[in-house]
Backbone as numpy.savetxt, mean C-alpha at the origin, in Angstrom:
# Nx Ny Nz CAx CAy CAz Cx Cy Cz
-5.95 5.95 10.33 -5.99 4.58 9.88 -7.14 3.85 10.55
-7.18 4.10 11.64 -8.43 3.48 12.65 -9.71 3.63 11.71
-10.13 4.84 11.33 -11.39 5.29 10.60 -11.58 4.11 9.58
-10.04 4.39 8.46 -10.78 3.57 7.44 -10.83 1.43 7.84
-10.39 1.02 8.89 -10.64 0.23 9.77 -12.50 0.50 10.02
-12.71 1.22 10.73 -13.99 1.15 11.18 -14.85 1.14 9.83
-14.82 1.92 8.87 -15.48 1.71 7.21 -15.03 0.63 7.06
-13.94 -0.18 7.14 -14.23 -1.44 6.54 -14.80 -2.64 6.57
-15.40 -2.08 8.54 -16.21 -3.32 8.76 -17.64 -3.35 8.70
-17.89 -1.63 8.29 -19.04 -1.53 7.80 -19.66 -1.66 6.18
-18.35 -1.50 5.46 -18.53 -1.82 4.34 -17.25 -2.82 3.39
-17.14 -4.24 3.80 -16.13 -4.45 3.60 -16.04 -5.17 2.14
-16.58 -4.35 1.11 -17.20 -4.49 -0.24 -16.02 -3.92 -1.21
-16.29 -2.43 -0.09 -15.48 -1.34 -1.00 -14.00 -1.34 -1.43
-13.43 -1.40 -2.15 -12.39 -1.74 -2.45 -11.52 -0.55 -2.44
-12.06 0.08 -2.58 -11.31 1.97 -2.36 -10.76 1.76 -0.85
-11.52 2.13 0.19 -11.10 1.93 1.34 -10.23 0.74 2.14
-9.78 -0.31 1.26 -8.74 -0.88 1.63 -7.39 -0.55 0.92
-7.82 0.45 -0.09 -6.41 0.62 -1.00 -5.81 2.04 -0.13
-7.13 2.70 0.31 -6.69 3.66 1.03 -5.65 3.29 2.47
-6.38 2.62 2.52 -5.62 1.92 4.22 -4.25 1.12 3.76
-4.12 1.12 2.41 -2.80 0.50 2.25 -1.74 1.56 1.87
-2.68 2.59 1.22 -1.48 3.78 1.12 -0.91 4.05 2.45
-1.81 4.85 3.34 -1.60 4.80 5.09 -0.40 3.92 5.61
-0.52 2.76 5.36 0.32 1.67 5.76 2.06 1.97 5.58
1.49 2.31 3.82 2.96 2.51 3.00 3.16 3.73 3.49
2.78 4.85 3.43 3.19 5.90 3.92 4.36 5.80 5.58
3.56 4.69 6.17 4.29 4.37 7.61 5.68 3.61 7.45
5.31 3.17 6.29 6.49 1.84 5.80 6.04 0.64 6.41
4.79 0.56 6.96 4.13 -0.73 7.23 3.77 -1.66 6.04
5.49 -2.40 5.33 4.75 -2.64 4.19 4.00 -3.66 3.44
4.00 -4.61 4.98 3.29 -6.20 5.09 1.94 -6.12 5.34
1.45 -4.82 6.21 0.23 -4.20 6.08 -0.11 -3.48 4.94
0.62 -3.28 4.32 0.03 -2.45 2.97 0.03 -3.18 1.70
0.62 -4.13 1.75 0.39 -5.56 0.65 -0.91 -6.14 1.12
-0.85 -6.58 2.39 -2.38 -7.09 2.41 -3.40 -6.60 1.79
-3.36 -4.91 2.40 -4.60 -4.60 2.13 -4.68 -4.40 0.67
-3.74 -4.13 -0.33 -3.89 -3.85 -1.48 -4.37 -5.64 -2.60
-3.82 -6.21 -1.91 -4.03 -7.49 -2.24 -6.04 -7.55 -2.12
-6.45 -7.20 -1.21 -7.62 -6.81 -0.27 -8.33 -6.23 -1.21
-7.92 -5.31 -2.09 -8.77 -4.20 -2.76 -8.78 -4.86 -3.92
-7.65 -5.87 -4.36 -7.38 -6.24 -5.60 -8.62 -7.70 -5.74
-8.71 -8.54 -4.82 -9.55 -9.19 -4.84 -11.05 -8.62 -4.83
-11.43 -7.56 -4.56 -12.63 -7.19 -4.99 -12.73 -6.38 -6.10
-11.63 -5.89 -6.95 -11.73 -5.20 -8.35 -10.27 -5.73 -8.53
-10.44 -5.90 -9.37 -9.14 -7.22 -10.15 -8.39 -5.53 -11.14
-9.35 -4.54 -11.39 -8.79 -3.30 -12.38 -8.22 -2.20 -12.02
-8.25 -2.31 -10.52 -8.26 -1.02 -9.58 -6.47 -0.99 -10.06
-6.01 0.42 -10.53 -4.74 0.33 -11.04 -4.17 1.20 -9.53
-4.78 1.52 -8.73 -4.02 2.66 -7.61 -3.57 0.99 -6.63
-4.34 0.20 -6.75 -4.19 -0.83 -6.03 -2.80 -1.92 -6.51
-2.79 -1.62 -7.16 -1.96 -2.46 -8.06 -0.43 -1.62 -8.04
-0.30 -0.26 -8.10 0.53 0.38 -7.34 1.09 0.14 -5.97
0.62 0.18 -5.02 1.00 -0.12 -3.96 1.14 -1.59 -3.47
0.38 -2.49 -4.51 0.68 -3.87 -3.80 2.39 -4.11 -4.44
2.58 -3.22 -5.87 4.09 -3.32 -6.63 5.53 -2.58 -5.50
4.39 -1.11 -5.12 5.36 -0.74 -4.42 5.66 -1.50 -2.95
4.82 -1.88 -2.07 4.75 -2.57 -0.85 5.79 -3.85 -1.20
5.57 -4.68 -2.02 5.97 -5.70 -2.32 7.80 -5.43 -2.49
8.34 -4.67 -3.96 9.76 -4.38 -3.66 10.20 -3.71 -2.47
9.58 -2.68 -1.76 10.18 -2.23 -0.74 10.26 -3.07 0.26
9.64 -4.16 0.57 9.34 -5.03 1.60 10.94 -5.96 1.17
10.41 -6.59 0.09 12.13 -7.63 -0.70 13.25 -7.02 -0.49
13.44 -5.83 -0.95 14.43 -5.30 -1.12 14.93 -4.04 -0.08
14.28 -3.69 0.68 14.77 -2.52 1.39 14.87 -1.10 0.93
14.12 -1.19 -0.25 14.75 0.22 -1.21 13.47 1.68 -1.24
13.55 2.17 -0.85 12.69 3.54 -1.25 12.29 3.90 -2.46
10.65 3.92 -2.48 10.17 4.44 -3.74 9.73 5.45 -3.42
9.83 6.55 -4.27 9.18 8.25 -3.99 8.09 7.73 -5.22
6.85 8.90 -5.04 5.57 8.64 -5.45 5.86 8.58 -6.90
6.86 9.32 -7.50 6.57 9.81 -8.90 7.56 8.29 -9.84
7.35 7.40 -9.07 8.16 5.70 -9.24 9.67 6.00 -9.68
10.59 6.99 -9.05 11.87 7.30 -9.29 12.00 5.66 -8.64
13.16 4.50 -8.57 13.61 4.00 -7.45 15.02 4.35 -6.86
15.28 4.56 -5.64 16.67 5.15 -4.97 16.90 3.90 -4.03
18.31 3.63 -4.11 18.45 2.67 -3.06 18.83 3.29 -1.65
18.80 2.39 -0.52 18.81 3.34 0.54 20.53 3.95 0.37
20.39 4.95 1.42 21.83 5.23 1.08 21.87 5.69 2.96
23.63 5.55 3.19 23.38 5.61 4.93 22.99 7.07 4.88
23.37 8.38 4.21 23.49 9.75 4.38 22.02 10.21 4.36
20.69 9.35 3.76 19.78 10.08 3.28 19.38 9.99 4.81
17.44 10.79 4.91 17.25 10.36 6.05 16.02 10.31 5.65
């Protein structure tokens, strides 16, 4: 995550590399960091659809508490899963 941090202050244009750093985020379940940055990518390409993914997914998982797997199944948490 640091890396694409350091690309972004060298190129903080690219809009790829903040969507990347928001997957990263989501992957952590950091998902107030991973709305930003997708928000981030979205303000410099308004079309970017990977961006627009994760600001949807960041956003319900953040509201709601609920787990999204990549392939957009939604599961609510459950105590047994892990």
């Amino acid at each position: 995550m640091g890396l694409y941090s350091e690309a972004i202050a060298l190129d903080p244009t690219n809009e790829k590399l903040y969507c990347n750093r928001s997957m990263c985020n989501g992957a952590l379940k950091q998902w107030d960091k991973c709305e930003i940055d997708a928000k981030s990518a979205l303000e410099r390409d308004d079309k970017y659809i990977k961006a627009y993914f994760w600001l949807v997914k960041s956003s319900v998982s953040r509201l709601h508490g609920w787990h999204i797997s990549s392939t957009s199944t939604y599961h609510a948490p459950c105590p047994l899963s892990l």
